[in-house]
Structures are given as structure tokens and as C-alpha cells.
C-alpha positions in Angstrom: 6.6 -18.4 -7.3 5.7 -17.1 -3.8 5.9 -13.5 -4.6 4.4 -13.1 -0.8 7.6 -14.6 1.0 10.1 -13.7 -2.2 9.7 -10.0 -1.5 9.0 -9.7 2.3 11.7 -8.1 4.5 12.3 -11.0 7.1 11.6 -9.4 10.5 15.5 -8.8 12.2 17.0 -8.8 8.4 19.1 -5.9 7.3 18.1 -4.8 3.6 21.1 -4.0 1.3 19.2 -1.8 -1.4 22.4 -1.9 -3.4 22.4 -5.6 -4.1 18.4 -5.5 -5.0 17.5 -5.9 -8.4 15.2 -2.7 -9.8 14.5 -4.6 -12.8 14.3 -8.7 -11.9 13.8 -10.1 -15.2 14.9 -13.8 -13.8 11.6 -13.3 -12.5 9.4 -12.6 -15.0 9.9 -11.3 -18.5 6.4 -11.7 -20.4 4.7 -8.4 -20.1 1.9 -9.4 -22.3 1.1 -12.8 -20.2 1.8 -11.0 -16.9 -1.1 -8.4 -18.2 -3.6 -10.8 -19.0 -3.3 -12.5 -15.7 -3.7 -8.7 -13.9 -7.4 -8.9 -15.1 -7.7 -12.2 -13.9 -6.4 -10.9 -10.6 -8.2 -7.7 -10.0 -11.5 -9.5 -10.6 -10.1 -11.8 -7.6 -9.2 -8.8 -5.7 -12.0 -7.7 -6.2 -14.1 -10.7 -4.6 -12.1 -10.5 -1.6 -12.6 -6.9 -1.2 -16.5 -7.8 -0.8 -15.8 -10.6 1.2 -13.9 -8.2 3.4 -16.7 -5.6 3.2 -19.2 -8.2 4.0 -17.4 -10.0 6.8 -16.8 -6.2 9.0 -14.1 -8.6 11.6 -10.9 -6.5 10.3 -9.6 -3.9 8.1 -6.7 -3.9 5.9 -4.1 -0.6 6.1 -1.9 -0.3 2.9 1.3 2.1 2.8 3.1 2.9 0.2 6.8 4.5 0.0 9.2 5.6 -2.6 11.6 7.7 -3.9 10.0 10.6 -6.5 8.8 9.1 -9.2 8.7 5.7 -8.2 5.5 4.8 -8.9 3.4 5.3 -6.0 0.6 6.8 -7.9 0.6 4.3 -10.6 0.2 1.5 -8.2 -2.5 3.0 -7.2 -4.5 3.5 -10.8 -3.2 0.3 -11.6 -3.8 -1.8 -8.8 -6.5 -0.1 -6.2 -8.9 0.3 -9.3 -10.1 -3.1 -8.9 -11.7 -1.6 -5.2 -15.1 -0.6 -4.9 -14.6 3.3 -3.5 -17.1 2.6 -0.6 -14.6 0.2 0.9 -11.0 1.2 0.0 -9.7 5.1 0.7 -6.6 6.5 -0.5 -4.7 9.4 1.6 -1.9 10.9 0.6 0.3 12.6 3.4 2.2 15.8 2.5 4.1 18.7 4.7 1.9 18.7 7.8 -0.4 21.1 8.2 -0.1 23.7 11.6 -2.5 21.9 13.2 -1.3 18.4 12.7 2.6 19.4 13.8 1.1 20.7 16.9 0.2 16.9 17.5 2.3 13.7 17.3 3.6 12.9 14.5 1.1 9.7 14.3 -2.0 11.7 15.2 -3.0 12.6 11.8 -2.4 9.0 10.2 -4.4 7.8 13.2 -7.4 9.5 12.2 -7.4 7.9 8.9 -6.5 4.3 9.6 -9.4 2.3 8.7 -13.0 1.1 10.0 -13.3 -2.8 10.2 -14.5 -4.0 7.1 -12.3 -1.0 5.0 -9.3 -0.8 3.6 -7.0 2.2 3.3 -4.0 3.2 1.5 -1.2 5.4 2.3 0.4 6.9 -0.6 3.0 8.1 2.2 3.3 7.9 5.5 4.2 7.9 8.6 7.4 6.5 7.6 8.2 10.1 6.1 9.4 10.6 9.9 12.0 8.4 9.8 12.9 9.5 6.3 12.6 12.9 4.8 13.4 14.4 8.4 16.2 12.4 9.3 17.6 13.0 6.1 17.2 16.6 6.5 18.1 16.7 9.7 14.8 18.2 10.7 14.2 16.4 13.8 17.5 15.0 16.3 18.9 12.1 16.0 17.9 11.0 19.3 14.1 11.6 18.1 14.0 10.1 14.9 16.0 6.9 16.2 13.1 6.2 18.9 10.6 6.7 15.9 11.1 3.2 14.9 9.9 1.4 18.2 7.2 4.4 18.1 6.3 3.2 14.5 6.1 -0.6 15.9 4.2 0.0 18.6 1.9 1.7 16.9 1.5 -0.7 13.9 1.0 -3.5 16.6 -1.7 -1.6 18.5 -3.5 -1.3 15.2 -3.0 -5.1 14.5 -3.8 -5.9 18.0 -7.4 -4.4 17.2 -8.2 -6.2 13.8 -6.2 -4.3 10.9 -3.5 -6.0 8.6 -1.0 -3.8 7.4 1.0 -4.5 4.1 3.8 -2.0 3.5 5.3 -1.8 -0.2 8.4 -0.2 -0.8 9.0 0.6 -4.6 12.7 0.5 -5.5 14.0 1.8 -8.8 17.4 2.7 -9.6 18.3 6.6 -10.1 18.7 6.4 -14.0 14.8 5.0 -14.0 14.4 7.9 -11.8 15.7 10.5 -14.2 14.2 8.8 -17.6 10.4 9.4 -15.8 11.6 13.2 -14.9 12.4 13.2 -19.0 9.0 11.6 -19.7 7.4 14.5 -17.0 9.2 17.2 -19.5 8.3 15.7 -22.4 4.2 15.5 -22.2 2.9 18.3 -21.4 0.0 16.7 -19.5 2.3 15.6 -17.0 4.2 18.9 -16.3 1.8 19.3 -13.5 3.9 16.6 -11.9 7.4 18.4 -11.8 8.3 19.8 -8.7 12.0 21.5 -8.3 12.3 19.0 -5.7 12.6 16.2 -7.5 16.2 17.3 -8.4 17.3 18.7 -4.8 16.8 15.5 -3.8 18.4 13.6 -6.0 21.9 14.5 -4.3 20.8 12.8 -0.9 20.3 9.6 -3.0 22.9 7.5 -0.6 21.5 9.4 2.3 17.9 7.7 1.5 19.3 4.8 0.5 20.5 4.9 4.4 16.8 5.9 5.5 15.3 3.3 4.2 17.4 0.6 4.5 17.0 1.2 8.3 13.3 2.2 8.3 12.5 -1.3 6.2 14.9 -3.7 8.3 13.4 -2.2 11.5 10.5 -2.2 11.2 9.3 -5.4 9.0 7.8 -7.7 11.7 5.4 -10.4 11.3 2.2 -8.2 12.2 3.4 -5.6 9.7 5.7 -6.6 6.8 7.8 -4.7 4.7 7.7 -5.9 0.7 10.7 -4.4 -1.4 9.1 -4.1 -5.0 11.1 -4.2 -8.1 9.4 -1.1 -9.6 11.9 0.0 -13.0 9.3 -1.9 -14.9 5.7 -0.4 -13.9 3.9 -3.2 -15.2 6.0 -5.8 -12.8 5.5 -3.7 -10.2 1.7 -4.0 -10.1 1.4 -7.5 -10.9 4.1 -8.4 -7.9 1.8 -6.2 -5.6 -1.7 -7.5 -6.7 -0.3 -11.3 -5.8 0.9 -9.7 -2.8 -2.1 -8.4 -2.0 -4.2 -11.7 -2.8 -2.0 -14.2 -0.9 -2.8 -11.5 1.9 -6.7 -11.5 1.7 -6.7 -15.3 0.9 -4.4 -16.1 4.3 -7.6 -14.0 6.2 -10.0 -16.9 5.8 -13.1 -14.8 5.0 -16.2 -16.1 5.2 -20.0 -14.0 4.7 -22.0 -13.6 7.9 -25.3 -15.4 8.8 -28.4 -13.7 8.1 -29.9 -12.3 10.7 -33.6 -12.7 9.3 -35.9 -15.9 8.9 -35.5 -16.6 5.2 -38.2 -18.3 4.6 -40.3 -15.6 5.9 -39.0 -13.5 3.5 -39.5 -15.9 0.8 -42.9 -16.0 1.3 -42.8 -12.2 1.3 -41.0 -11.9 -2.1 -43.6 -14.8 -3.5 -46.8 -12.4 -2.0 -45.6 -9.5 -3.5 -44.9 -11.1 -6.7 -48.2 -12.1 -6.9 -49.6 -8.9 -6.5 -47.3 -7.4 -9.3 -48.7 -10.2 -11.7 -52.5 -9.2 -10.7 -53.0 -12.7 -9.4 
């Protein structure tokens, strides 16, 4: 299975959420096999991450979007731990600051977009424009509808200059949405999760449904794709994302630079020292 092409929104394609499957068990239905290949594939991940690292010719900018609940932070436990920290940043956007609504609405996720060589991850973004204010009519329509070719143009400056950007949209149905608010209630150490905003918004469920359907179809393109993620099951949701993510980094053609020192030089360096240690 091609889970890279399977999931990605075909740039000009309109996205009906309604007809996509939360759950997709056609797809895959061993949780226990599906597991055991996720360590399998982290370690991969992993390799390619130093590969990346090494290499310093791009950088890789992750986003991930999501109703409440819908596993943003998860993914990132689940799938990001295989990063080594000096190389992959996470950012999570919330209500913007005084400063940063003085400023473009891109300004602040510009700042954070990443160095070549680095990866970062946007557990929201700067699709929340084009989302929680339209929804809330926050923002006219007239400004929100010109976000998209904003978005765009932004997304292809950034390619333009070296970064790859992979955008996963994590779709769960609003009864797996209300079973994880029960799970929030029932363990205490997740009651620091519960916001009364998780239930205002639950009546503008259609409205988002809208939001995104627009914000995916519009702005999937082939230097930034959109991937729609079955995410009711959190363990299919990660292992969809992690092949994702490795057909991604394999497609980059990595190689490790040249050293830039005489080798042999240093060989006979290491061997001199060596000898010294050893009292010979």
C-alpha cells in the first residue's frame, strides 16, 4: 500500500469529509503487527533524520491540524520521539499574543519555520486563520477567503528556498471526539487537558467540517500536500503518518557530505596519538 499517494489530497480535488472513513479498517486491522513494524520504522526515521541533519541542503516543516482531541499531541509522542531534539522542534501556536496580532498573521510562524538541515513541527498553525476565525467570524469574509492564496504563496516561498512541507490532517468522527472527552473526565491525570471549549465547539461541528474541507482542497499543491489521516484509531494514525513521513525523506535522495579534511592525515594523527597513550 502507498499510504503516501492513498492519503494525499490531490492538488484541485475537493475533499468530502463526510464520505471519509475515521476508522478504515479495509486498510489495516492488525494492531499488534502494525506496532512491531512502528519500531522498525522509527529506527528508519530516525536514520534519515541524521542523514538530513548531516546533509544541511533543506529542512522539513511538519503541520499538524485537528479538531480537539484529535490526536495532535499523541502523534507527536508517538511519532516525533524517534527525532533527535537537536534537529526536530515542536511549536504549538495558541491565541496570539499582542505583539504577534500587531503583525501578519504569518509573521510569527515565520520566525519558527526551520534552519536547513532541521525539522519542525506545527502542532497548529497558520491554518487556524482560515479556520477558527472564519468560523467565528472573527476576521471578514473578504480577508479570510484571500488567506488561502496568502497561505500558498507563502508555503511556496518556503519551498522555493529548500523546506518540504508535509501537512496532516487528523480526522475522527464526533462520537470518537466525545469518548476521549469521557476518557479526559475519567483519569484524573488528564483533567489538565479539559478546556470548556472543547464543548462550545462542538456545535460548529458542520461549520468546521466547511473550514476544512476548503482549507485542505485549496491548499494541497504538489510543493505542500495535504494528507487526511484516519485518526479514530491512535495507533493507525501514527503508523499511517510515520510511512508518510519515510516515503517523504526517502523521495529527498540524501546523501552525507565529503569531508572536508585529508583523511589520511588524520589517520596518521589518531595512530601517533595512540602510540603515545600505549607508552610506545
Amino acid at each position: 500500500m502507498d499510504y503516501y499517494e492513498h492519503f494525499r489530497i490531490a492538488p484541485g480535488s475537493k475533499l468530502d469529509l463526510d464520505k471519509f472513513d475515521p476508522v478504515c479498517k479495509d486498510l489495516h486491522d492488525d494492531r499488534d503487527l502494525a506496532e512491531t513494524e512502528m519500531l522498525r520504522l522509527r529506527d528508519r526515521l530516525r536514520q534519515l533524520q541524521y542523514s538530513l541533519y548531516a546533509e544541511r541542503k533543506r529542512s522539513v516543516l511538519i503541520c499538524l491540524q485537528g479538531r480537539d482531541a484529535a490526536g495532535k499531541d499523541g502523534t507527536i509522542r508517538h511519532v516525533f520521539r524517534a527525532m533527535n531534539p537537536q534537529g526536530c522542534r515542536v511549536f504549538s501556536f495558541k491565541v496570539p499574543s499582542k505583539v504577534e496580532a500587531e503583525h501578519d498573521f504569518l509573521w510569527r510562524h515565520h520566525l519558527v519555520t526551520p534552519q536547513l538541515g532541521h525539522i519542525a513541527v506545527f502542532n497548529r498553525s497558520h491554518y487556524e486563520e482560515v479556520l477558527v476565525q472564519r468560523v467565528h467570524n472573527m476576521v471578514p469574509k473578504e480577508v479570510w477567503k484571500r488567506r488561502y492564496d496568502e497561505i500558498n504563496n507563502f508555503e511556496r516561498m518556503l519551498a522555493n528556498n529548500g523546506t518540504h512541507i508535509l501537512k496532516f490532517y487528523l480526522h475522527i468522527d464526533p462520537e470518537e471526539q466525545l469518548e476521549r472527552f469521557k476518557k479526559r473526565l475519567d483519569s484524573p491525570h488528564k483533567h489538565w487537558k479539559i478546556s470548556d471549549a472543547d464543548y462550545a465547539e462542538r456545535p460548529f461541528w458542520d461549520d468546521y467540517t466547511d473550514a476544512y474541507e476548503d482549507a485542505l482542497s485549496k491548499c494541497s499543491t504538489d510543493y505542500a500536500p495535504w494528507f487526511a489521516i484516519p485518526s479514530n484509531r491512535k495507533w493507525f494514525r501514527s503508523y499511517v503518518v510515520l510511512k508518510i513521513l519515510i516515503a517523504a525523506f526517502e523521495s529527498f535522495n540524501m546523501s552525507f557530505p565529503e569531508t572536508s579534511v585529508d583523511l589520511d592525515e588524520i589517520r596518521r594523527l589518531y595512530h601517533q596519538e595512540k602510540k603515545k597513550e600505549n607508552g610506545s
